[in-house]
C-alpha positions in Angstrom: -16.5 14.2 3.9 -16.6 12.1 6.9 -13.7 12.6 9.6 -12.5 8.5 8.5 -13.0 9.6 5.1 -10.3 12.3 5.3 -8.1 10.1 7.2 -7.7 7.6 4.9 -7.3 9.9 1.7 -4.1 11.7 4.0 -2.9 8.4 4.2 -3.3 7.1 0.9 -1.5 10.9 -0.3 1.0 10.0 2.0 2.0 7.1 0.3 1.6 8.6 -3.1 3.9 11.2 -2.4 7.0 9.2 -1.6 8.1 8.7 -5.3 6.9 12.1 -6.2 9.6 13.5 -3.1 12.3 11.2 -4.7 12.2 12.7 -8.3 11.6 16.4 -6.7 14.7 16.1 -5.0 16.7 14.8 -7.4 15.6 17.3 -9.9 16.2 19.8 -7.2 19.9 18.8 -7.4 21.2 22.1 -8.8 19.1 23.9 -6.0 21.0 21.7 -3.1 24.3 22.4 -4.5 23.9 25.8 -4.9 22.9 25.9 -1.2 25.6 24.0 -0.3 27.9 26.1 -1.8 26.4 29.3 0.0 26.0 27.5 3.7 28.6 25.1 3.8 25.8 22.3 4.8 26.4 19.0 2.8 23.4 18.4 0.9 24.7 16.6 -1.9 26.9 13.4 -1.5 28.4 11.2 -4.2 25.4 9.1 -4.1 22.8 11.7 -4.5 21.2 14.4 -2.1 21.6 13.7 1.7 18.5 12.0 3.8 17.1 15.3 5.0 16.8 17.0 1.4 14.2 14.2 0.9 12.3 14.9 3.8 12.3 18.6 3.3 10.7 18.3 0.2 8.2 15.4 1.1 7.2 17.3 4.3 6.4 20.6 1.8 4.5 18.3 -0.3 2.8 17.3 2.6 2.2 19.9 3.9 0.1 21.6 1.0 -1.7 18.5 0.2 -2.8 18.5 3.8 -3.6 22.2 3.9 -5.7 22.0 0.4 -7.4 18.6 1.7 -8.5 20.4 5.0 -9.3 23.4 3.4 -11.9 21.2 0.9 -13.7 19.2 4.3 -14.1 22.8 6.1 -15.8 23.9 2.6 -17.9 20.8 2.9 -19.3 21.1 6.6 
């Protein structure tokens, strides 16, 4: 895989994985309350789970599809 190759298919995950973050955190719901509960950190409002829940779990996401992607163009050098 070429360098541009790569590049674009990060980008094009990136994308992908916005709706996927929105239903994992909603269906992480009883996870954020339960943390809430134990730190005291509001994670979930009356509208749903606060902006950084969202981000945490799209960075994860992101994170391992970046680290499996890499980890498939090293194999390929």
């Amino acid at each position: 895989m070429r360098i541009r190759t790569l590049v674009l298919l990060l980008i094009g995950t990136a994308v992908l994985l916005v709706p996927v973050a929105f239903v994992g955190t909603f269906l992480l719901a009883p996870f954020w309350g339960w943390l809430e509960g134990k730190t005291g950190i509001e994670m979930i409002g009356h509208s749903g789970a606060a902006d950084w829940c969202f981000l945490a779990v799209y960075g994860v996401l992101l994170s391992f599809v970046s680290i499996g992607l890499g980890a498939q163009w090293r194999s390929r050098l």
